[in-house]
Structure formats: structure tokens, C-alpha cells
C-alpha positions in Angstrom: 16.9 -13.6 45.1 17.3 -13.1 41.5 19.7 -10.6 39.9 19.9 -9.7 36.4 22.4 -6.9 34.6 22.6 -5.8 31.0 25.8 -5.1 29.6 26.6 -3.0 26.3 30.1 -3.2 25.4 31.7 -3.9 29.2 29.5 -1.2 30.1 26.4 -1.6 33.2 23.8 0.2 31.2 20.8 -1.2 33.8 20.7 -3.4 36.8 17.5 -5.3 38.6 17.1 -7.7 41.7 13.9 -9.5 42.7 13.4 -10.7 45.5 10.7 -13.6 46.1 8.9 -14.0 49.7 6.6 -16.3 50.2 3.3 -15.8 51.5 0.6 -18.0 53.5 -3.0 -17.6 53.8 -3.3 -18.4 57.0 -1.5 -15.4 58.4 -4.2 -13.3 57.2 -3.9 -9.3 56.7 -2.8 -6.8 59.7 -3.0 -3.0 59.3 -5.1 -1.2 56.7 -5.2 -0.6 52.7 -2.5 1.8 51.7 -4.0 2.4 48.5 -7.7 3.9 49.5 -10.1 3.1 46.9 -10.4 1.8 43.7 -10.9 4.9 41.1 -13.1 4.9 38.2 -12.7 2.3 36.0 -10.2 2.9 32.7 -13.9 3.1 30.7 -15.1 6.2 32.4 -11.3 7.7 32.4 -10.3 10.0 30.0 -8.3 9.0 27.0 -4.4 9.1 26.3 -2.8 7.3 23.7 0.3 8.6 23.7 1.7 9.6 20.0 5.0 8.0 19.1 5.6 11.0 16.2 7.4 14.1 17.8 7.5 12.6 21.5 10.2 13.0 23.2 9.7 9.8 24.7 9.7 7.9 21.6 9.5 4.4 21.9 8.1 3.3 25.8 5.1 5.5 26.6 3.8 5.1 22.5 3.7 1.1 24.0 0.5 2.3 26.6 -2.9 3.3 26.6 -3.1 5.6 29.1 -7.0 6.5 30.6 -6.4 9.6 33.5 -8.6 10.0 36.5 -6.8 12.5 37.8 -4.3 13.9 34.6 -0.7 14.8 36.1 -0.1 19.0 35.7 -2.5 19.7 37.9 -2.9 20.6 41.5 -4.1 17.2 42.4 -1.4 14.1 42.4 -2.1 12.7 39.0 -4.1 8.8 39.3 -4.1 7.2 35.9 -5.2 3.7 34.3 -2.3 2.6 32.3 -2.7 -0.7 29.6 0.4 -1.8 28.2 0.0 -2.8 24.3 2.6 -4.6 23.2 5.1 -7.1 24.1 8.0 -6.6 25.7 9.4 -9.9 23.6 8.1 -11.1 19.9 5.6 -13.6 20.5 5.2 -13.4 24.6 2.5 -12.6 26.5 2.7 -10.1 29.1 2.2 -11.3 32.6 0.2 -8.9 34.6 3.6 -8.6 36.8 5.6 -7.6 33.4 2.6 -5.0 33.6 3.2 -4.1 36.9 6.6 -3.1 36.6 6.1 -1.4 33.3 3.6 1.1 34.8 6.3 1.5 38.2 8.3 3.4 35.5 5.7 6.5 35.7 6.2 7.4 39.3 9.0 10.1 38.7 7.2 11.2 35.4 3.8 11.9 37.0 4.8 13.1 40.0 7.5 15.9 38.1 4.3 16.7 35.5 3.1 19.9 37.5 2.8 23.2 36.6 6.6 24.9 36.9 8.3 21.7 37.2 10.8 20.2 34.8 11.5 16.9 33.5 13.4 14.5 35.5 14.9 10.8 35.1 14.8 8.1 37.0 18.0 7.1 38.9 16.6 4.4 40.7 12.7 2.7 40.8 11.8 0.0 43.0 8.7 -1.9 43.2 7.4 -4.2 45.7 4.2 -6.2 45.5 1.8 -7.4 48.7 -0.2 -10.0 45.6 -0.1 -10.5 42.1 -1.5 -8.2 40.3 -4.4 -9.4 37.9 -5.6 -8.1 34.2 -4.5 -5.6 31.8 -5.3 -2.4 33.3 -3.2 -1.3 35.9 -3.7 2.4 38.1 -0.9 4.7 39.3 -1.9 6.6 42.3 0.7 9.2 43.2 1.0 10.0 46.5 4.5 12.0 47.7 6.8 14.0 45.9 9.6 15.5 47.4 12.3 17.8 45.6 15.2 20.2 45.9 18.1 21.2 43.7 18.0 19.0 41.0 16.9 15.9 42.7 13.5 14.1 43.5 11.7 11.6 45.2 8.3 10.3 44.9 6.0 7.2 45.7 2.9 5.9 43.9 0.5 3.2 44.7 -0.2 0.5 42.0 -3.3 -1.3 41.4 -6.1 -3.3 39.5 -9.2 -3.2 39.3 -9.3 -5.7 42.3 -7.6 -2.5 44.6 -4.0 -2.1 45.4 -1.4 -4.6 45.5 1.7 -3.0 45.7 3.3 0.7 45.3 6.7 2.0 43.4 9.0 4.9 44.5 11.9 6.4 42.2 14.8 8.4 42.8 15.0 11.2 40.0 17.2 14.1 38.7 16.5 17.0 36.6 16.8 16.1 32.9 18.8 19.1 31.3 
């Protein structure tokens, strides 16, 4: 188990454990796929670069290309391809698990993007992976939401192109 914490002035600002199980072939697969099937590829998605300039969100979501299946506000739960663009660090690659957890991020957003809802925050995400994930593009597949009085909850499945190989829930509040 790893734990890291980053500090600003004595003060927690953000938190993060990972923990590392180890898996074996030979055990095989049980159950069935959580994550259904694999939706259209990013190159028949529709287009969404999001536009640093007068976002709200200025700096992270202008970082990914962003091609939706299904595009959040509507009465479907939202599936979109996300492609993260630029490093996290000067000079390092991303690893397609950096990319992973980038796109667990968008659970609470995509989920609270429907028609009469407001914006919430995340209070807490977690993220657990059944393999590593493999290339660039990545899909979000929400799949609950639940809310009342301020606070919300929602899980999402993640995947590649290969299928799913993990999912991310979040903990939210209501951004005033």
C-alpha cells in the first residue's frame, strides 16, 4: 500500500492511497463483464475539445480530447471517449494508468450534467482496476447516480478499446 499527501503551507490540500494486488493467470475470470460492450470507437464519436478561454474549468478538462457517444445532459447516462493531451509532468509520458485515473475524475461531472441539475464537486473518487488499462483512449460509461440535498453519488465504468477494466465512483456536493 502506497500513500501519498500534498501539503500547502501545513495544510492537507489532497490525499491518495493505492493499493497493489496481485493477480495470477491461472485463477482465471468468475462472474460476468460489468461494463457491457465496447461503444463506438473515439473515431465515429462526436467531437469535444474542450476550450480553455472562458471555462470555468480552466486548466484540467482544456488537458483532454473528449469524443461523446452518448453526450452528458441528456436523458441517457452520458458514455464518452476521453484522450488525455498533455503531461501531467514536463518531459514524462503518461502511463495508460495516469490515464486511467485522469478520466475517474469525470464520474461526478457527467453524471450531475443533466437537464435541471447543478454543478457539483468531488469530495471523494476512488478507482479500482481488474487489468491495466492499454492506449490512449480511454471510455467513461456512467451507470448510477444518486442525489438528495446537496449531496451525490455516482459510479462509472472505465475502459479501452480492449473493453472494461475497471470502474470509478465519487462522492460529490453541490458547488454554490
Amino acid at each position: 500500500m502506497f500513500q501519498t499527501r500534498l501539503s500547502c503551507e501545513g495544510k492537507l490540500l489532497t490525499q491518495a492511497t493505492t493499493l497493489c494486488l496481485r493477480a495470477a493467470a491461472e485463477f482465471g475470470s468468475v462472474g460476468s463483464d460489468h461494463g457491457g460492450e465496447v461503444p463506438a470507437p473515439p473515431s465515429e464519436a462526436v467531437l469535444n475539445k474542450v476550450d480553455r478561454v472562458g471555462n470555468r474549468w480552466v486548466s484540467y478538462p482544456g488537458t483532454l480530447e473528449m469524443r461523446h457517444i452518448v453526450p452528458p445532459g441528456g436523458e441517457q447516462p452520458p458514455v464518452v471517449w476521453i484522450r488525455a493531451d498533455a503531461p501531467v509532468l514536463e518531459d514524462v509520458a503518461l502511463s495508460p494508468a495516469v490515464r486511467a485515473a485522469s478520466i475517474a475524475d469525470f464520474v461526478s461531472p457527467f453524471a450531475n450534467m443533466q437537464p435541471g441539475r447543478s454543478g457539483y464537486v468531488n469530495a471523494d473518487i476512488t478507482m479500482h482496476l481488474h487489468r491495466p488499462p492499454v492506449g490512449d483512449w480511454h471510455f467513461l460509461r456512467i451507470v448510477s447516480r444518486g442525489a438528495a440535498d446537496g449531496l451525490a453519488t455516482a459510479q462509472a465504468v472505465l475502459g479501452d478499446q480492449a473493453g472494461a477494466y475497471g470502474a470509478s465512483s465519487a462522492a460529490s456536493l453541490i458547488n454554490l
